[in-house]
N, CA, C, O and CB atoms as a CASP TS submission, in Angstrom:
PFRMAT TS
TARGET T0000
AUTHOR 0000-0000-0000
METHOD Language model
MODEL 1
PARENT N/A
ATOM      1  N   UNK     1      -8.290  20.147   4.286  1.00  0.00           N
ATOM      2  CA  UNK     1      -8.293  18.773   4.747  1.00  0.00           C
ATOM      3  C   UNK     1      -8.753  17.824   3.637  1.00  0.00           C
ATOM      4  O   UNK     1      -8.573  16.606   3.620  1.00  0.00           O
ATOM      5  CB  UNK     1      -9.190  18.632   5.976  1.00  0.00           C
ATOM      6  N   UNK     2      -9.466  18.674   2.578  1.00  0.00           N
ATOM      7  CA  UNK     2      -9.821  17.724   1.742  1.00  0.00           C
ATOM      8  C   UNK     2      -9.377  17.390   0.820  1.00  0.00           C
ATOM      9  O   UNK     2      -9.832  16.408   0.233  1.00  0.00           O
ATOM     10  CB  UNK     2     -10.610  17.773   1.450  1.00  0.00           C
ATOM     11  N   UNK     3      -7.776  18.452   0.116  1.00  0.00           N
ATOM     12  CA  UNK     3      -6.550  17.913  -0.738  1.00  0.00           C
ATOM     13  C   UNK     3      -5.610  16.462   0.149  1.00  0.00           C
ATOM     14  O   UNK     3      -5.099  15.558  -0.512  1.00  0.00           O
ATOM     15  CB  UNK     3      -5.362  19.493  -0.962  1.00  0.00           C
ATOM     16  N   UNK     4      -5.546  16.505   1.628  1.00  0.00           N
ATOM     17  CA  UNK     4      -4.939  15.600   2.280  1.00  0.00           C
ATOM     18  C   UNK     4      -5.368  14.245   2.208  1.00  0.00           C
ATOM     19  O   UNK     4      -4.668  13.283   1.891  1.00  0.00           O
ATOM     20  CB  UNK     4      -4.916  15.955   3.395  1.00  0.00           C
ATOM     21  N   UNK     5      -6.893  14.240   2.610  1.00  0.00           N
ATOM     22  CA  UNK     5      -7.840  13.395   2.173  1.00  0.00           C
ATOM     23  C   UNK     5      -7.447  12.285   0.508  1.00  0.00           C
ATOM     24  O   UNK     5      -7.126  11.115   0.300  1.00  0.00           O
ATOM     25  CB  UNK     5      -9.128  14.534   2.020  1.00  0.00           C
ATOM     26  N   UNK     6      -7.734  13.573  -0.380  1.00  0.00           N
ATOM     27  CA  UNK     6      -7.258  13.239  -1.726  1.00  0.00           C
ATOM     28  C   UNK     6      -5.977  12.444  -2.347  1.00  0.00           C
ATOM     29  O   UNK     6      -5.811  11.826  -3.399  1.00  0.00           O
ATOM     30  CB  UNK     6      -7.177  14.312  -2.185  1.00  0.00           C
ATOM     31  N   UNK     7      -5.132  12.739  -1.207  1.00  0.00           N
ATOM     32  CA  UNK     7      -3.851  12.648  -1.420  1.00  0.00           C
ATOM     33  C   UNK     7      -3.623  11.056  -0.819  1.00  0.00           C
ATOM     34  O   UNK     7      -2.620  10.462  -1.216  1.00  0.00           O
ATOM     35  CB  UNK     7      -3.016  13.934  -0.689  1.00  0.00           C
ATOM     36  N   UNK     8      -4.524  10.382   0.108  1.00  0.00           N
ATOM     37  CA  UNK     8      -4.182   9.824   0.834  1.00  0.00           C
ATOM     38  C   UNK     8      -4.884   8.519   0.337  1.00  0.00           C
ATOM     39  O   UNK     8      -4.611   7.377   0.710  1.00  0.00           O
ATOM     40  CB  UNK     8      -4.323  10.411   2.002  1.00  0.00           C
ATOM     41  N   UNK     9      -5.957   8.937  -0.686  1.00  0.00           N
ATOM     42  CA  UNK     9      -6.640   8.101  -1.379  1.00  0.00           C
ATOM     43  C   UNK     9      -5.785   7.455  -2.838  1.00  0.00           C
ATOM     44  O   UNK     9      -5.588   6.286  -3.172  1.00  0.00           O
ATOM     45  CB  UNK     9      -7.940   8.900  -1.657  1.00  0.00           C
ATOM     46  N   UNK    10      -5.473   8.501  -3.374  1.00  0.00           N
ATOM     47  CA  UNK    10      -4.420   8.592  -4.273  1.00  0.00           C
ATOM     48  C   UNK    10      -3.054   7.836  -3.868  1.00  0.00           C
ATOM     49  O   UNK    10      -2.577   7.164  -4.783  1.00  0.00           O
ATOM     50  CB  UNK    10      -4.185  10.017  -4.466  1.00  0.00           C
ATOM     51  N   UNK    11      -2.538   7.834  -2.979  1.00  0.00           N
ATOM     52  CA  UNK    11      -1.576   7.267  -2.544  1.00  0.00           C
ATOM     53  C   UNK    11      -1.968   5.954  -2.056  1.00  0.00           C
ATOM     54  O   UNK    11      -0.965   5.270  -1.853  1.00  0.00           O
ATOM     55  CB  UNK    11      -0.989   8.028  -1.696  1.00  0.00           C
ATOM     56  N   UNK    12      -2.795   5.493  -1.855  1.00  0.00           N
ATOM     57  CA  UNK    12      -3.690   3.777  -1.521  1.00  0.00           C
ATOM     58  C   UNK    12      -3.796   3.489  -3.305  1.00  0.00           C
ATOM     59  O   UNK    12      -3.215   2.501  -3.755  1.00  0.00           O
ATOM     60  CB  UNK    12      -5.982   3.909  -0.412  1.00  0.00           C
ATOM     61  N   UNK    13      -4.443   4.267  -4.091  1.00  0.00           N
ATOM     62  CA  UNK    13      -4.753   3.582  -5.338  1.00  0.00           C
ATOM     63  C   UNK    13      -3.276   3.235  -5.656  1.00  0.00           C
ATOM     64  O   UNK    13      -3.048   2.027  -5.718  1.00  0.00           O
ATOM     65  CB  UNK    13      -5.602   4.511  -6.526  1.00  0.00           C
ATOM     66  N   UNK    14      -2.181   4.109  -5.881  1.00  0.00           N
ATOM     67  CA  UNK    14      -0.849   3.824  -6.269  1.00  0.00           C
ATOM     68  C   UNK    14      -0.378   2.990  -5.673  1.00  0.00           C
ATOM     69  O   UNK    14       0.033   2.049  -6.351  1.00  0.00           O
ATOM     70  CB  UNK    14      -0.060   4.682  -6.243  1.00  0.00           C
ATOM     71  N   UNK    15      -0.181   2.889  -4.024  1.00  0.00           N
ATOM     72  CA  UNK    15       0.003   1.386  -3.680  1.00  0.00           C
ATOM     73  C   UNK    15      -0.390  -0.160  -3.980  1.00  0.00           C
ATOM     74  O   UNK    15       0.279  -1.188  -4.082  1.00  0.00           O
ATOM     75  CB  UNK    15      -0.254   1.416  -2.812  1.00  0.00           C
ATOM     76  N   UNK    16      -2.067   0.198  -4.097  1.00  0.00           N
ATOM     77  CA  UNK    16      -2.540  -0.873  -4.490  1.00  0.00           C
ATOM     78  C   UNK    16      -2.272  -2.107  -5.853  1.00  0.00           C
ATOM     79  O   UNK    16      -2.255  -3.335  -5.940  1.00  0.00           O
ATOM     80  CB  UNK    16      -3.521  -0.378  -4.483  1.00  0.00           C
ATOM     81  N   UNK    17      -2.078  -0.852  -6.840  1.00  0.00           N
ATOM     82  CA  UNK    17      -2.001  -1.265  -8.041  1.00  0.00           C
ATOM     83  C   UNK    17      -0.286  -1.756  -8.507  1.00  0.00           C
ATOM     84  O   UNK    17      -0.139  -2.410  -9.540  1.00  0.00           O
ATOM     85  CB  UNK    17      -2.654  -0.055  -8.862  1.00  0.00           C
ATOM     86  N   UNK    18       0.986  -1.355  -7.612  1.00  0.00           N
ATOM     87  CA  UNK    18       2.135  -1.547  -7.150  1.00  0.00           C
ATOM     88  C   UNK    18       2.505  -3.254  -6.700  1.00  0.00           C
ATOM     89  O   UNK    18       3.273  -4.123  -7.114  1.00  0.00           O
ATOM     90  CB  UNK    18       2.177  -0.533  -6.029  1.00  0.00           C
ATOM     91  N   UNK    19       1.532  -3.138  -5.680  1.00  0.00           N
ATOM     92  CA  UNK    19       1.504  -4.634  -5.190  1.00  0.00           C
ATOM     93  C   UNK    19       0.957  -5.354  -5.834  1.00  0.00           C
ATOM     94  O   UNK    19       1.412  -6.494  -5.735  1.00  0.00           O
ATOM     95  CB  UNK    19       1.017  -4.928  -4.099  1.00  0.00           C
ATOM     96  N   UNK    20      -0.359  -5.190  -6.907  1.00  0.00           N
ATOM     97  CA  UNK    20      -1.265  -6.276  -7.595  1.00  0.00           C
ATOM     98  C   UNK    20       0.167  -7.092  -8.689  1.00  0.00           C
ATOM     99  O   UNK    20       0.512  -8.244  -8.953  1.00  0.00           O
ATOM    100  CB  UNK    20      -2.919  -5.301  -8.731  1.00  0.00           C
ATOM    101  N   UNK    21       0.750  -5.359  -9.133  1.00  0.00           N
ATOM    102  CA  UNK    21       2.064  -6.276 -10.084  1.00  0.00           C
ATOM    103  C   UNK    21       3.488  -6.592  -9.394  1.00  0.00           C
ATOM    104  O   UNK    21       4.490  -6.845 -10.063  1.00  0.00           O
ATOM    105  CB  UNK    21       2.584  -5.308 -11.518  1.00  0.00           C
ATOM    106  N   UNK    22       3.465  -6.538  -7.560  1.00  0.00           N
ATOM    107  CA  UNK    22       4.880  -6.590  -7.323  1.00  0.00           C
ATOM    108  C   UNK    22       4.874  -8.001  -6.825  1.00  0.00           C
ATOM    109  O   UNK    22       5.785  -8.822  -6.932  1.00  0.00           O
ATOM    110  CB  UNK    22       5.507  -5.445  -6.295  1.00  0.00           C
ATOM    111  N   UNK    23       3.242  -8.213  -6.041  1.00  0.00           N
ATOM    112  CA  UNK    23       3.149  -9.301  -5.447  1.00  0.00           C
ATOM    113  C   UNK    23       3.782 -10.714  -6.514  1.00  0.00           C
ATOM    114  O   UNK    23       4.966 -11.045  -6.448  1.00  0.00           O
ATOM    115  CB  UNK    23       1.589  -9.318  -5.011  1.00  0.00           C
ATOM    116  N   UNK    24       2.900 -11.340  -7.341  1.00  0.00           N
ATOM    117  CA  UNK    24       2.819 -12.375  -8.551  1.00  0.00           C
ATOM    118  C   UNK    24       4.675 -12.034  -8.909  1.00  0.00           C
ATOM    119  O   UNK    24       5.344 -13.066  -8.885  1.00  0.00           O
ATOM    120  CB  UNK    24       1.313 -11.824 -10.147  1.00  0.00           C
ATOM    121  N   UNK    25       5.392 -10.865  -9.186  1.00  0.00           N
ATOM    122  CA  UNK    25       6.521 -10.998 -10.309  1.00  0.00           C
ATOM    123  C   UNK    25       7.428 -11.239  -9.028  1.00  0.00           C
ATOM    124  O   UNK    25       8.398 -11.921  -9.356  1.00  0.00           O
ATOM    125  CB  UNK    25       6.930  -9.508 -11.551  1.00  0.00           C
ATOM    126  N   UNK    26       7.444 -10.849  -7.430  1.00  0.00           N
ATOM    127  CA  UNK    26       8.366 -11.386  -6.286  1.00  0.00           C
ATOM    128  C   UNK    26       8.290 -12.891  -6.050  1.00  0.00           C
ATOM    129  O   UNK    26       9.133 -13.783  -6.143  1.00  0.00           O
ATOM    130  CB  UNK    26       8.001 -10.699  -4.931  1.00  0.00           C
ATOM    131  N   UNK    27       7.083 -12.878  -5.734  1.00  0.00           N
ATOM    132  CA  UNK    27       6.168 -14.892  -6.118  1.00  0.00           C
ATOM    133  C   UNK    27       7.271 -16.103  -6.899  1.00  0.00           C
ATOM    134  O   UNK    27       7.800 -17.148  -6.521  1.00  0.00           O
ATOM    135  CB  UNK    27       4.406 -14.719  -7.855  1.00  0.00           C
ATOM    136  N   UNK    28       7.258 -15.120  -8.460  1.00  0.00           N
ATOM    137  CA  UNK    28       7.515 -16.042  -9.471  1.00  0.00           C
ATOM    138  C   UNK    28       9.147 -15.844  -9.290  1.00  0.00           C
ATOM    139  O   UNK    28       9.829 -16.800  -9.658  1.00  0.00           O
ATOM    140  CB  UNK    28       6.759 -15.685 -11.049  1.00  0.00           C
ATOM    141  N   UNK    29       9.799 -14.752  -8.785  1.00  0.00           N
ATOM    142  CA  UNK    29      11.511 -15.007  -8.578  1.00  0.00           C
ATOM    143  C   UNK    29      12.223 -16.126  -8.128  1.00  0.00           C
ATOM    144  O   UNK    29      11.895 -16.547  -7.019  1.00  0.00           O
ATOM    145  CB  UNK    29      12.030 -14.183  -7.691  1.00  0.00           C
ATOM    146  N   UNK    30      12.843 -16.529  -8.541  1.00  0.00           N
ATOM    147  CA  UNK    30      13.971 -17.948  -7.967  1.00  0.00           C
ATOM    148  C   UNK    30      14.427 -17.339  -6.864  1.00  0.00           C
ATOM    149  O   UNK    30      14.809 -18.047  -5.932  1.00  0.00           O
ATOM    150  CB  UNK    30      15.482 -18.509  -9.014  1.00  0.00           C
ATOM    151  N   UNK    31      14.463 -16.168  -6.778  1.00  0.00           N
ATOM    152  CA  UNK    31      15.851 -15.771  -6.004  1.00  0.00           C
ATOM    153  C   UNK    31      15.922 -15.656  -4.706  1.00  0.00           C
ATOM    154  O   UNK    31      15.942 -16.722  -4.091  1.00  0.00           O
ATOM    155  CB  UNK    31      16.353 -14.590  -6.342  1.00  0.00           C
ATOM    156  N   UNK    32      15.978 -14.391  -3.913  1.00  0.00           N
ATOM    157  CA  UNK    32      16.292 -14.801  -2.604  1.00  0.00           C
ATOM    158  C   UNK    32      14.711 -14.436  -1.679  1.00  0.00           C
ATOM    159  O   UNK    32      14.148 -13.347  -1.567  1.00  0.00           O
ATOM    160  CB  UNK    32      17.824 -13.856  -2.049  1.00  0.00           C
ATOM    161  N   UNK    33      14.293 -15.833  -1.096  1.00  0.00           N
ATOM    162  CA  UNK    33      13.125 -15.628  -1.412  1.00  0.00           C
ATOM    163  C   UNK    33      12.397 -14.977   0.546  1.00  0.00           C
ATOM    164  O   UNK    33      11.249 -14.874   0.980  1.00  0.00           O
ATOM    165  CB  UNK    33      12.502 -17.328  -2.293  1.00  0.00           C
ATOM    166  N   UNK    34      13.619 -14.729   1.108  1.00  0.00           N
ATOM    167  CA  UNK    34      13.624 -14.005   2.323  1.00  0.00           C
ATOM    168  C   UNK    34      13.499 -12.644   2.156  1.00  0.00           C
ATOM    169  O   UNK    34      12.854 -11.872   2.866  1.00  0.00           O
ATOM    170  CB  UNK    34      14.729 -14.243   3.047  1.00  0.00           C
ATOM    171  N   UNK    35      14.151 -12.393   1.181  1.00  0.00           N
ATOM    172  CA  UNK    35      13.898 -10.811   0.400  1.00  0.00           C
ATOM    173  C   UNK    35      12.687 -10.306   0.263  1.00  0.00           C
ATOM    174  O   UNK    35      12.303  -9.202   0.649  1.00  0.00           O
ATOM    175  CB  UNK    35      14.306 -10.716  -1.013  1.00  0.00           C
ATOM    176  N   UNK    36      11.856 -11.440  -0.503  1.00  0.00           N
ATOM    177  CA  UNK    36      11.024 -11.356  -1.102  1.00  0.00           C
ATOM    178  C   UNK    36       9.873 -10.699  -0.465  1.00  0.00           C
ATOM    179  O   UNK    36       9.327  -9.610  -0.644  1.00  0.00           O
ATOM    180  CB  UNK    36      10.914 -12.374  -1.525  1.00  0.00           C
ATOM    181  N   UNK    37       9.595 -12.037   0.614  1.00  0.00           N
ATOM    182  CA  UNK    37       8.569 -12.112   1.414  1.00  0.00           C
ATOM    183  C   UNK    37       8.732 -10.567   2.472  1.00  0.00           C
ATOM    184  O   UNK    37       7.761  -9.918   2.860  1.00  0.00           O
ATOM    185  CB  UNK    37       8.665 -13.699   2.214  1.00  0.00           C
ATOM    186  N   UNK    38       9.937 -10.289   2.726  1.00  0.00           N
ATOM    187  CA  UNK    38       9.967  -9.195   3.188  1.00  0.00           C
ATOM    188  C   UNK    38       9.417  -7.743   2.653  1.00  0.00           C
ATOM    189  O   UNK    38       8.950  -6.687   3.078  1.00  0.00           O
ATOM    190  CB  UNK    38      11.014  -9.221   3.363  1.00  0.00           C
ATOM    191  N   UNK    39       9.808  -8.444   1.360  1.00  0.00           N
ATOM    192  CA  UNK    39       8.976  -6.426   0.618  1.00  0.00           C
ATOM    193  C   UNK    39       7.438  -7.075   0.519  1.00  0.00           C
ATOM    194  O   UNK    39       6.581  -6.192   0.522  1.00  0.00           O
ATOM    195  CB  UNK    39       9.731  -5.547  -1.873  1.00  0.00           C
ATOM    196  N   UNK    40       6.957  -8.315   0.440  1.00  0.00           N
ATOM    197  CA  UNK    40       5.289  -8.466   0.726  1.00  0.00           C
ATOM    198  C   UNK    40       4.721  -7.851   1.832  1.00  0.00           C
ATOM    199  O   UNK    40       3.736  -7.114   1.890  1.00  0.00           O
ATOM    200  CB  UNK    40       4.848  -9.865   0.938  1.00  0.00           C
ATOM    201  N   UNK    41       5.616  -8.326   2.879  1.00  0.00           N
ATOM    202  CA  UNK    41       5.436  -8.016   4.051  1.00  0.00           C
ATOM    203  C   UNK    41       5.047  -6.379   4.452  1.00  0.00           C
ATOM    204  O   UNK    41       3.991  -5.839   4.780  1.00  0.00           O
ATOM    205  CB  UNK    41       6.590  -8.503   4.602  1.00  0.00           C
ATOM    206  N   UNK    42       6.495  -5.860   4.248  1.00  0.00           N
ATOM    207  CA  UNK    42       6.377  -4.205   4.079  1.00  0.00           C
ATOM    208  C   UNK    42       5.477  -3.767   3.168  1.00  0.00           C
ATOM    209  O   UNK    42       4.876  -2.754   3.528  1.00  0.00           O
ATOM    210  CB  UNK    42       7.632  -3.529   3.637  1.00  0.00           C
ATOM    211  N   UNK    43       5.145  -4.262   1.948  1.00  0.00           N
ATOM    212  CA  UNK    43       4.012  -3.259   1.060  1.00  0.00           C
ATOM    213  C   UNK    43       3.034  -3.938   1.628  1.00  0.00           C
ATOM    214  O   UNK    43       2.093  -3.182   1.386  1.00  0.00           O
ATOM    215  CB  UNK    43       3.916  -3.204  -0.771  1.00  0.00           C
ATOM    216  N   UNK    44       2.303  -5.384   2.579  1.00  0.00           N
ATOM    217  CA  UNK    44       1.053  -4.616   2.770  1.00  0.00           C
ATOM    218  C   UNK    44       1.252  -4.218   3.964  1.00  0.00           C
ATOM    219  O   UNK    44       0.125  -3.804   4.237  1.00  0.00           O
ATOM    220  CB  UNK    44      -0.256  -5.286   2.612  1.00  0.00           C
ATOM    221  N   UNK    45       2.089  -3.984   5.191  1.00  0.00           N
ATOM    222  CA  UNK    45       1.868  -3.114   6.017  1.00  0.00           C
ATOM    223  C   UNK    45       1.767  -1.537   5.814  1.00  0.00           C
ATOM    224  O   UNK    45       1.187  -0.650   6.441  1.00  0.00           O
ATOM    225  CB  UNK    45       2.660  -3.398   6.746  1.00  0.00           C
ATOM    226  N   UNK    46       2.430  -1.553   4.878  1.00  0.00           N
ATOM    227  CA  UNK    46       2.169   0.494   4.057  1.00  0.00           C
ATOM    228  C   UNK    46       0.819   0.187   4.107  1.00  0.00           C
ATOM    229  O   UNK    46       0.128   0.609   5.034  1.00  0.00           O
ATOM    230  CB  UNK    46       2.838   1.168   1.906  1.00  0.00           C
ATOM    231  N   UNK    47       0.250  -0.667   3.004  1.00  0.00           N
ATOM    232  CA  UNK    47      -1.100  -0.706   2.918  1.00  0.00           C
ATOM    233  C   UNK    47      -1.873  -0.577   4.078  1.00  0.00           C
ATOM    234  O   UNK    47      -2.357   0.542   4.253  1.00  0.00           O
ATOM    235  CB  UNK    47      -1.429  -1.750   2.362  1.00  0.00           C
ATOM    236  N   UNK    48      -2.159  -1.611   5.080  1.00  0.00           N
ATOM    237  CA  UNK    48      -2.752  -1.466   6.013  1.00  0.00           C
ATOM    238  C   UNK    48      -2.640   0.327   6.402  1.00  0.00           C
ATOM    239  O   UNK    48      -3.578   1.109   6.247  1.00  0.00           O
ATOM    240  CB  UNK    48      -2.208  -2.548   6.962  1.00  0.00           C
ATOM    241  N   UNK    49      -1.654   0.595   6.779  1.00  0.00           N
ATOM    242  CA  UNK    49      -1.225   2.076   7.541  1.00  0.00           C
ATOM    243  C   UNK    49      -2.081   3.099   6.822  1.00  0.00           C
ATOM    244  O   UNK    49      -2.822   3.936   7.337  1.00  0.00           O
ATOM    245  CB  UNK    49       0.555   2.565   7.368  1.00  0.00           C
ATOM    246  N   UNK    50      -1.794   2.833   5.266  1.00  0.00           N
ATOM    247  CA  UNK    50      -2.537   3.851   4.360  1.00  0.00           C
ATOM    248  C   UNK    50      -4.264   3.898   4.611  1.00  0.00           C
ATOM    249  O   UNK    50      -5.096   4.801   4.693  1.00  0.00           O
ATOM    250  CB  UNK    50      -2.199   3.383   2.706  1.00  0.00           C
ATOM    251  N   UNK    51      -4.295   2.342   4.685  1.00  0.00           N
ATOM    252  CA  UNK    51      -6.590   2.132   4.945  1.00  0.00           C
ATOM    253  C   UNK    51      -6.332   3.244   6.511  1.00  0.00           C
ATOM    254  O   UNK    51      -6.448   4.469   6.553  1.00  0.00           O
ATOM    255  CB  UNK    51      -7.672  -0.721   5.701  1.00  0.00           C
ATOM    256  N   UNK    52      -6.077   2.592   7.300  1.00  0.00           N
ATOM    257  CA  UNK    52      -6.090   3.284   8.928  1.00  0.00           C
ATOM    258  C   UNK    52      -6.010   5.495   8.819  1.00  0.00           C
ATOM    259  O   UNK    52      -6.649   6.358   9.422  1.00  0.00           O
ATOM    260  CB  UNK    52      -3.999   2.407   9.960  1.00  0.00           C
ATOM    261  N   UNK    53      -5.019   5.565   7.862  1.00  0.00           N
ATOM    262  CA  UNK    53      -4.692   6.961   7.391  1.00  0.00           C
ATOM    263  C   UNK    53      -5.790   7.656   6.892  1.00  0.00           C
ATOM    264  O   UNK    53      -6.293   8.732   7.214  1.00  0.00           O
ATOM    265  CB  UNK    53      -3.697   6.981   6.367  1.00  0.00           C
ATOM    266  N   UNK    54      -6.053   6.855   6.070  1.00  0.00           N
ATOM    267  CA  UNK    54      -7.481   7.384   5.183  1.00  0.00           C
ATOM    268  C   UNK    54      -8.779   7.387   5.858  1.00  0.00           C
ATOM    269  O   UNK    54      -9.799   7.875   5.371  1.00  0.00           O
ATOM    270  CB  UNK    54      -7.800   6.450   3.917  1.00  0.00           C
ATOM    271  N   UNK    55      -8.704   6.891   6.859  1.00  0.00           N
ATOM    272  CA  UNK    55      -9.847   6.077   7.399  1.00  0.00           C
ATOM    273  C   UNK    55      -9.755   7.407   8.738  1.00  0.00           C
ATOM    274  O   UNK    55     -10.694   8.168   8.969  1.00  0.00           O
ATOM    275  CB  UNK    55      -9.492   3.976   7.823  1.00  0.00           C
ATOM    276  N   UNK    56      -8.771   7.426   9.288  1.00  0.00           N
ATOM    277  CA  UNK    56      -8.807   8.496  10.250  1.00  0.00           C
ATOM    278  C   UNK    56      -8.893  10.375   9.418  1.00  0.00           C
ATOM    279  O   UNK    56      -9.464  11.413   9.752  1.00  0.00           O
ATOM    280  CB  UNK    56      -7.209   8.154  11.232  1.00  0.00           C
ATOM    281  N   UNK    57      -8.337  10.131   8.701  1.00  0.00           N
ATOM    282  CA  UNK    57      -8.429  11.863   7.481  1.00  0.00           C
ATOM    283  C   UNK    57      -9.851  12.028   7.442  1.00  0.00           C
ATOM    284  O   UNK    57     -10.392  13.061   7.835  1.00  0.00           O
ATOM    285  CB  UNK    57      -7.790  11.749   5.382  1.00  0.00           C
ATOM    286  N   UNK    58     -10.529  10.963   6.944  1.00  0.00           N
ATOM    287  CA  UNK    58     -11.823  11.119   6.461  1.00  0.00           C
ATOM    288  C   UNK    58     -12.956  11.820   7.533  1.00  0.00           C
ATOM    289  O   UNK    58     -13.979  12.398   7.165  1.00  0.00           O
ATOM    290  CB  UNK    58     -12.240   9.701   6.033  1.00  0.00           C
ATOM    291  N   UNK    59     -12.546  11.637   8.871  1.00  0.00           N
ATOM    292  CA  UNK    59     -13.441  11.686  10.154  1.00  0.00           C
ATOM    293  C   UNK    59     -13.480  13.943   9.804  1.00  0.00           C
ATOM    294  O   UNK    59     -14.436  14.717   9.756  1.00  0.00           O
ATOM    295  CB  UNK    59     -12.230  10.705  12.248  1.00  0.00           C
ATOM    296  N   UNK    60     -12.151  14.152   9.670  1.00  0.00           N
ATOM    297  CA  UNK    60     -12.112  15.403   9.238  1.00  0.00           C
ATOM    298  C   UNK    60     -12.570  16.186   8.242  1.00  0.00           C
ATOM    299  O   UNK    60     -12.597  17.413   8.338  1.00  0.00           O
ATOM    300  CB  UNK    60     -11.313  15.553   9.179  1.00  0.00           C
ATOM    301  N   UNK    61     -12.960  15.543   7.223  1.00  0.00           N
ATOM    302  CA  UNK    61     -13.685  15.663   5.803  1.00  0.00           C
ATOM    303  C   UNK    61     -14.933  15.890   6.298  1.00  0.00           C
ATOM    304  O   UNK    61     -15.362  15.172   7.201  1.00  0.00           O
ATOM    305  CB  UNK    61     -13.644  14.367   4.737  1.00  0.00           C
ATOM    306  N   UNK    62     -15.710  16.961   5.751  1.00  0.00           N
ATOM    307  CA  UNK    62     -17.060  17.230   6.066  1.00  0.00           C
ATOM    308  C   UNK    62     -17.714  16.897   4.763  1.00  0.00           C
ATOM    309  O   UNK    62     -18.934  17.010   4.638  1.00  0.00           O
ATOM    310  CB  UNK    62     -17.330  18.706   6.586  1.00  0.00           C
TER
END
């Protein structure tokens, strides 16, 4: 439980650091900006899901 754990932490840092550079370079696009807001949208709901994930794994972690 505690590679899953690991994994789940690991997979929040990789998200996190995803959005710090996806957020600002979608922001600064001309382009279609319904698009945009949509992958904000979706990467932080991953996010959220991932805190809640980690947050429930951990109860199993001794």
């Amino acid at each position: 439980m505690q590679i899953i754990n690991t994994l789940t932490v690991l997979a929040l840092v990789v998200l996190s650091f995803a959005l710090i550079v996806a957020i600002p370079v979608l922001y600064a696009s001309s382009e279609d900006s319904g698009r945009s807001n949509r992958l904000i949208l979706i990467g932080g709901a991953a996010w959220v899901a991932l805190v809640l994930l980690n947050w429930g794994v951990s109860f199993f972690v001794v």
